[in-house]
N, C-alpha and C positions, 0 to 999 in steps of 0.2 A: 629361318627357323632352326634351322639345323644344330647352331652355336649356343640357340636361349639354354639357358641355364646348364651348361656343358662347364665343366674345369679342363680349361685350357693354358698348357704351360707355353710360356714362347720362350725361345732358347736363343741367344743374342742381342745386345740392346746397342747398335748403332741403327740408323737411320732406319731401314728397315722393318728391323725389330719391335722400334718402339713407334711406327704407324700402323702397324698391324695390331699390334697389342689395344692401341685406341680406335679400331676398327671393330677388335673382335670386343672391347668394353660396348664399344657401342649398339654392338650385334647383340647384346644379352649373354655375355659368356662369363666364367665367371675367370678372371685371367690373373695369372701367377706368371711374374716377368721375372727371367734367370739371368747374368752374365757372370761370368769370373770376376770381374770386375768391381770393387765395390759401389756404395752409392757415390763417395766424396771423389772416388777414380774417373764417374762417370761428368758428375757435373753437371752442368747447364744441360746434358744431352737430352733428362729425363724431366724436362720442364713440363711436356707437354700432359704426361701421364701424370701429373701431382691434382689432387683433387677427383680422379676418375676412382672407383670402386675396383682398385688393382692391388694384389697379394705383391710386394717387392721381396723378393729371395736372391739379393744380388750378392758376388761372392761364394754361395751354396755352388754344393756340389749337384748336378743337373743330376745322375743318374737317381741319386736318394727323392729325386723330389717325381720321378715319371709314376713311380710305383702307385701315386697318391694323384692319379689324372684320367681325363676321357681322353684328351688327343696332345699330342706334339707339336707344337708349329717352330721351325727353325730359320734362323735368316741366313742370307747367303754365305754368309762366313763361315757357318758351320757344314761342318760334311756330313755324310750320309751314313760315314763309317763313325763319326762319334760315340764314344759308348753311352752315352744317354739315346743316340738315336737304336744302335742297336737293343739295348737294352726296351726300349717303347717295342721294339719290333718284335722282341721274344715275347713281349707279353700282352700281344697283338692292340698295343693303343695303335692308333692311326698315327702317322707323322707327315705334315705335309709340309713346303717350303714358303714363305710368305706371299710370292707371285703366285702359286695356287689357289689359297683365300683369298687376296684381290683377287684375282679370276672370277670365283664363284660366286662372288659376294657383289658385283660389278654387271651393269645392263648395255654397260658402250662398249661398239664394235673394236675389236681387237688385231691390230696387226704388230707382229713380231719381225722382228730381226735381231740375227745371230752370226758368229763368223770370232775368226781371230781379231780382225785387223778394219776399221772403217765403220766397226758400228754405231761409235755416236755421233758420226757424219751425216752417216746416211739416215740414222732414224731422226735428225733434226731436221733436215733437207725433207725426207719426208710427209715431217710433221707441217714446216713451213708451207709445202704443197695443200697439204688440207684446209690451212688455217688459208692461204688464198683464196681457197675454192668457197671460203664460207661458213668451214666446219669450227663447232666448237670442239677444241683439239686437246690432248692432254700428253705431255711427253715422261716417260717415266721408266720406272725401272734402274738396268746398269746406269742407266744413265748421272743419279745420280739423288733422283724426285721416287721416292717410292710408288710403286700401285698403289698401295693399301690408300696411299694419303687422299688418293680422290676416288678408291672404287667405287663408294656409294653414294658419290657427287653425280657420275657422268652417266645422261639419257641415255635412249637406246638410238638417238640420234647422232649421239655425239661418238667422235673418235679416240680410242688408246693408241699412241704408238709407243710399244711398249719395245725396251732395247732388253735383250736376255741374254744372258752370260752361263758358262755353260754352267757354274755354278748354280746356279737358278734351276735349270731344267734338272738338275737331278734331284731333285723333289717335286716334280710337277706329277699330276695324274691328270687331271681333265682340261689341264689348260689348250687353247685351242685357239691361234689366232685363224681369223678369215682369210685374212694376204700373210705370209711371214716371206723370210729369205734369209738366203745360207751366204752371206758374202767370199769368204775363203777358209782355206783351215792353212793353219801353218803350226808352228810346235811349240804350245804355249801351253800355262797348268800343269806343268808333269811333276810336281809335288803333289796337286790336290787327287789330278786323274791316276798317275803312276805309267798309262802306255800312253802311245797316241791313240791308239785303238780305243779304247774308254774316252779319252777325250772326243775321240771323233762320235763314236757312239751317245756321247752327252749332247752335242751337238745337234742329231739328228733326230734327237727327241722333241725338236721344236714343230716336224711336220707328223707326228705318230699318231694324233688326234684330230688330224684333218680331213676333211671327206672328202666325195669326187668333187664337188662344185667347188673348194677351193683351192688357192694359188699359192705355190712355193716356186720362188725364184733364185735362180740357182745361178752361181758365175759358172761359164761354159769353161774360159780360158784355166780354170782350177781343176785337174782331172780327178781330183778327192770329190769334190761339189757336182762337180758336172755326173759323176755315177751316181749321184744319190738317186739320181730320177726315177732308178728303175725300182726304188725301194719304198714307195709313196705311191696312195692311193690321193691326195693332191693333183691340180693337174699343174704338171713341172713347167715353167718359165725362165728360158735362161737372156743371158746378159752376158757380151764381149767385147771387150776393144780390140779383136784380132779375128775374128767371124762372124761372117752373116747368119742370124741364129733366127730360131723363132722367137722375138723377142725385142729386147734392146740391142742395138749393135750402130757400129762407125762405119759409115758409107762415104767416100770422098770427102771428107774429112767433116760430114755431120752426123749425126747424132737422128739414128731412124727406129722406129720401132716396127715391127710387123715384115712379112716376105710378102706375102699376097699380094697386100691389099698397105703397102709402107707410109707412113703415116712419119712428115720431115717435123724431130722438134727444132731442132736449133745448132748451129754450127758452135762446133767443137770448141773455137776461139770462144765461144760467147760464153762458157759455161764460166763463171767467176771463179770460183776454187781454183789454186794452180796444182798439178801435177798428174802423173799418168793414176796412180791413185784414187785421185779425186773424181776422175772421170771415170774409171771404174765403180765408184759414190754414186756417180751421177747417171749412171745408165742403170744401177741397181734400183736407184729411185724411179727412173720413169719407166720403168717395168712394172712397178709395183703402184705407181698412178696412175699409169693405162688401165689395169686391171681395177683398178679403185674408182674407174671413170672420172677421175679429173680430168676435166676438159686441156686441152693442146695448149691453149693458149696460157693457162695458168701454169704448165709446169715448165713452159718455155721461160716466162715473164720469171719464177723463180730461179731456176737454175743463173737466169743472166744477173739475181741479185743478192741472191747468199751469200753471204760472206765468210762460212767457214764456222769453227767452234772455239770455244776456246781451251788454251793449252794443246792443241793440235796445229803445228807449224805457225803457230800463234806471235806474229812482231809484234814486240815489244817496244823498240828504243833505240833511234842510232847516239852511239856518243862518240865522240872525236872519228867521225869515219866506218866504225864498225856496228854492225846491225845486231842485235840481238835477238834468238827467234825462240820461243818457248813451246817447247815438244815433250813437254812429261808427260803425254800419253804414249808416249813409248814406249811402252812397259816389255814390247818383246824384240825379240831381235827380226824379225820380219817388218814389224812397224818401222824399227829404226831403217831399215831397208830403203823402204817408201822415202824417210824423212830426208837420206841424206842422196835420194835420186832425185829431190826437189833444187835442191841447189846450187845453186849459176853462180856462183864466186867464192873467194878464195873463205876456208871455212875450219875452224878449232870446234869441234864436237867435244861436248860434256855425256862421260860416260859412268856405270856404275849404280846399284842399290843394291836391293836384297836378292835372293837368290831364287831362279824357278828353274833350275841345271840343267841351263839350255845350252846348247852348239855355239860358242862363239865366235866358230872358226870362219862361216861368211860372210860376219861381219867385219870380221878383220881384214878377208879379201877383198869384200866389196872396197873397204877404205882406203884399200892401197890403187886398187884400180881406179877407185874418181878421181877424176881430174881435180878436184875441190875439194878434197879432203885433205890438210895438211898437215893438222893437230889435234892431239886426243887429251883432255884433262881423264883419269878414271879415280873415281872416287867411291867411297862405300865397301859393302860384305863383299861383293861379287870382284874387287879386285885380282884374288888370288885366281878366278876363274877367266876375266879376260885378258891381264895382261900376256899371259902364257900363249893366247892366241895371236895377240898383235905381232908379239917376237916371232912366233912361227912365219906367220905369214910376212913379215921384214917390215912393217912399223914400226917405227922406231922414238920416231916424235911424239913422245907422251909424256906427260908429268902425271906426277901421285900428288892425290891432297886428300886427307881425312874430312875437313871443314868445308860442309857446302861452298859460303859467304867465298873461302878461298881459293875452289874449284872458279867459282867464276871470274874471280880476279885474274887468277891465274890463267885463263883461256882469254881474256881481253889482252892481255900481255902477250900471248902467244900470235895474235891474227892483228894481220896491215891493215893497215887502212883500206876501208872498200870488202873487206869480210866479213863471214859471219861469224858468230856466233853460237853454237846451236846446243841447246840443251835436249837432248833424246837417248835416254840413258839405256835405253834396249832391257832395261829391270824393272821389278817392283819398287815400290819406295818404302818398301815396311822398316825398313834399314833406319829411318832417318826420320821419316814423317808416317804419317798416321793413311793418308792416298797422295795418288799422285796429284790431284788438287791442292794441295796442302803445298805440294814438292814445287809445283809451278806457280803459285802465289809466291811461294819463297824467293824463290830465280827474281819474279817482276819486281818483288821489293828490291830486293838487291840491286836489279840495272837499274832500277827508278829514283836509288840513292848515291848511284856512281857519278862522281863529279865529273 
């Protein structure tokens, strides 16, 4: 009721954008959709909203158009600092972020997760858990699948597992999952956030509407995560691969939940994903479906059958010998961390996009000390910011290429036979593509046309 008859601006029209915008049409609102962008810029994107009772102001300057509005709804793109959102805020319209209306507007149980580094693992992994157990499930969000697109689809039986970015959470007000969890923080967004501090703080806005009866789960071994506990009225659940916790943790080399009263899922070997990472994934998840009461047997049976996501350490292709592996979700240097401590053979890393002026310097170390690290392609904006750090650190073995298609070529030439490959570029891709989806479709076309 809230939205009938309300002028409602939404301010971004990618994915997001434009399923809220046909949420809040369908709520009775009366909705005026804005991007920079023109219509002919946009394309195909705004197929869905042709036909609905929608004001189109694309190209318009958003601030001229808030003045003449009840509320704001912005998509994750945009910031908080915007002047059209500041601007809403002087002149006390409401501004909310589009995971907020799905929220409100949505009757299915809500569980969140947040974190630098693992979150579209783990909220898939999660999600697979439900959909075993029998739940009608809905996976969304960062992930990829808007809320908005099914809020007013899912019962109050069925599940959201919704993946949130900290992006997201700086617009939320009443959102409030039942289970969420904080996977780790490492030093990513310091364009959007500007400290870590603010980053961090964006993050831990996923538990600030929780109450006592619900569950945030927290990784132990992170001492960023692991303090939050005391800052939550939630009741805190942690998860370690290095301690016995109240919670998930590794006992002789399985995979236990609970101190009391330990409750065995499944040995360590069995969990399908490979890497220490993964298993980090994989005890954040069955923290968070113990508490969701999935039964044992169900999150046993998945863990031993997930196969991972795509574009996350993702094989692609061997050709003449060398494997190629597609990791454009890499987007930070902590990920890239993960990607290149996955690897058991000899290995030419594709590096470089747009810029988020991050610390290159341990990834450069990390690469000198793997034993599997022997060549670097670096390509894109961000060159002038890592190569400075490889020299430091004494890599030496790199080549420069401007042209994606070329980076790759040029890293097959570089690795023997029985190598890898790896594309994990520790950046954004705004450089070159439009997400990193786009970045890793590209990669698989390319080895899928390599003779």
């Amino acid at each position: 009721m809230r939205f009938i008859g309300k002028k409602i601006l939404v301010i971004g029209m990618a994915r997001s954008g434009v399923a809220v915008a046909s949420l809040l049409s369908r709520h009775g609102a009366n909705v005026i959709i804005n991007d920079r962008k023109t219509e002919k810029e946009l394309g195909s994107a705004l197929d869905e909203l042709k036909g609905l009772n929608i004001e189109w102001r694309l190209g318009d300057d958003p601030v001229e158009l808030v003045e003449h509005v009840d509320g704001v709804v912005i998509s994750p793109g945009v910031p908080i600092t915007a002047p059209a959102v500041k601007r809403a805020q002087e002149l006390d319209i409401p501004v909310e972020g589009e995971i907020e209306v799905a929220y409100r507007l949505s009757r299915g149980r809500v569980v969140g997760i947040t974190g630098t580094n693992g979150k579209t693992t783990t909220t898939t992994l999660i999600s697979e858990m439900f959909k075993n157990q029998g739940k009608t499930t809905y996976t969304v969000g960062n992930i990829g699948f808007p809320f908005s697109a099914i809020a007013d689809k899912a019962t109050p039986d069925d599940v959201i597992v919704c993946e949130v970015s900290s992006f997201q959470l700086e617009s939320i007000d009443k959102f409030r999952p039942t289970i969420s969890a904080i996977l780790n923080i490492s030093e990513d967004h310091l364009t959007r956030h500007g400290t870590m501090e603010e980053y961090i703080r964006m993050k831990k806005r996923i538990f600030e509407n929780q109450r006592h009866d619900d569950v945030c789960v927290l990784n132990y071994d992170d001492p960023v995560t692991r303090a939050m506990a005391k800052d939550m009225i939630a009741q805190p659940v942690f998860f370690s691969r290095k301690e016995t916790v109240e919670g998930a943790y590794v006992k002789d080399g399985r995979i236990v939940y609970g101190v009391e009263y330990p409750r065995d899922i499944c040995a360590v070997e069995d969990v399908y994903i490979p890497g220490p990472h993964n298993l980090e994934n994989a005890l954040a998840a069955v923290a968070m479906a113990v508490n969701a009461e999935i039964p044992v047997d169900v999150i046993r049976h998945t863990l031993k059958t997930f196969k991972g996501v795509e574009h996350r350490i993702e094989f692609v292709r061997e050709v003449r010998g060398v494997r190629f592996i597609n990791d454009s979700k890499g987007t930070n240097v902590d990920s890239t961390l993960k990607a290149i401590a996955t690897m058991d053979r000899p290995t030419t890393i594709i590096l470089g996009g747009s810029t988020k002026h991050s610390d290159y310097a341990p990834l450069a170390k990390a690469m000198v000390e793997s034993p599997y690290i022997e060549g670097a392609v670096v390509i894109g904006a961000t060159t002038p910011e890592i190569t400075p750090a490889l020299d430091a650190a004494g890599f030496t073995d790199y080549r420069l290429e401007t042209d994606f298609k070329q980076a790759v070529v040029a890293a097959q030439s570089m690795t023997r036979r029985g190598g890898n490959v790896l594309l994990s570029p520790a950046c954004a891709s705004f450089d070159m593509f439009s997400c990193f989806e786009e970045r890793g479709d590209t990669f698989k076309q390319i080895v899928n046309e390599l003779q």
